[in-house]
N, C-alpha and C positions, 0 to 999 in steps of 0.2 A: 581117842579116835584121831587118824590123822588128817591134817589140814593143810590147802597149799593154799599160799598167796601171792599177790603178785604187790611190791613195793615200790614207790618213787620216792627216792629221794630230792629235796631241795638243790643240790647242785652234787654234781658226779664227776665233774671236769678233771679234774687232776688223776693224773697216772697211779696214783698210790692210792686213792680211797677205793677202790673195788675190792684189794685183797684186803685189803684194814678191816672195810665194811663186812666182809662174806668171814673174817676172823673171827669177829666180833662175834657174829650171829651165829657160828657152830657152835664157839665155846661154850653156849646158854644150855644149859638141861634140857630135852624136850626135842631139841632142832634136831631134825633129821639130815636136811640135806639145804644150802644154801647156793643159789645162783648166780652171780652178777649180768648184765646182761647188758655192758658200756653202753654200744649202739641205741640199744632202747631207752636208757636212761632210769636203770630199773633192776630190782632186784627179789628172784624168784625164794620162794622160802617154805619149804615143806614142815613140818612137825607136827608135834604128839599134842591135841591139845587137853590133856590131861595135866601136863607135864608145865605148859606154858602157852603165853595166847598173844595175839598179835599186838594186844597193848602192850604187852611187856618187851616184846622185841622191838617196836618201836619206841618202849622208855630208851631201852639198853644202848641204842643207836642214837638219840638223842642226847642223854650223858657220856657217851664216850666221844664223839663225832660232833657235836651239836649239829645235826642234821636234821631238818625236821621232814617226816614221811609220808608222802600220801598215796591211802591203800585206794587200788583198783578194784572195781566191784566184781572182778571175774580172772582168775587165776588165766597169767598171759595175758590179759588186755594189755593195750599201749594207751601212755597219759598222750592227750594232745597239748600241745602249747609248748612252750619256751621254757626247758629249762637251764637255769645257769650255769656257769660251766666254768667259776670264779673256781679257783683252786683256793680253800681255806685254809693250809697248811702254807 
């Protein structure tokens, strides 16, 4: 069946990590369609959850990225608060 979530990452500031991140997360089996969404600080993520589930895309992003991500209880919500904007690379 398929699934949309809505994801924050720990920091998104630098120029390069949206397309790294939205890479990362098609290549995975299962993902249908990936988002980035700068402004919001946030990354939309459709898929099959037969195929794959939000723990595993949030491993995947965390071993590759060490990013660590926090899910929104409702597909499109915005996180409030501060996030960082340290470019880790």
């Amino acid at each position: 069946m398929t699934q949309a979530v809505t994801l924050h990452p720990s920091r998104i500031g630098c120029p390069s990590l949206p397309g790294t991140m939205k890479g990362i997360v098609q290549s995975m089996g299962g993902v249908e369609e990936a988002h980035v969404r700068y402004d919001d600080r946030s990354l939309d993520v459709t898929f099959d959850d037969t195929k794959t589930s939000v723990t595993a895309i949030i491993k995947k992003i965390g071993e590759e990225m060490g990013l660590a991500m926090e899910v929104a209880r409702e597909h499109g919500a915005r996180k409030e608060g501060n996030v960082s904007e340290t470019c880790p690379m």
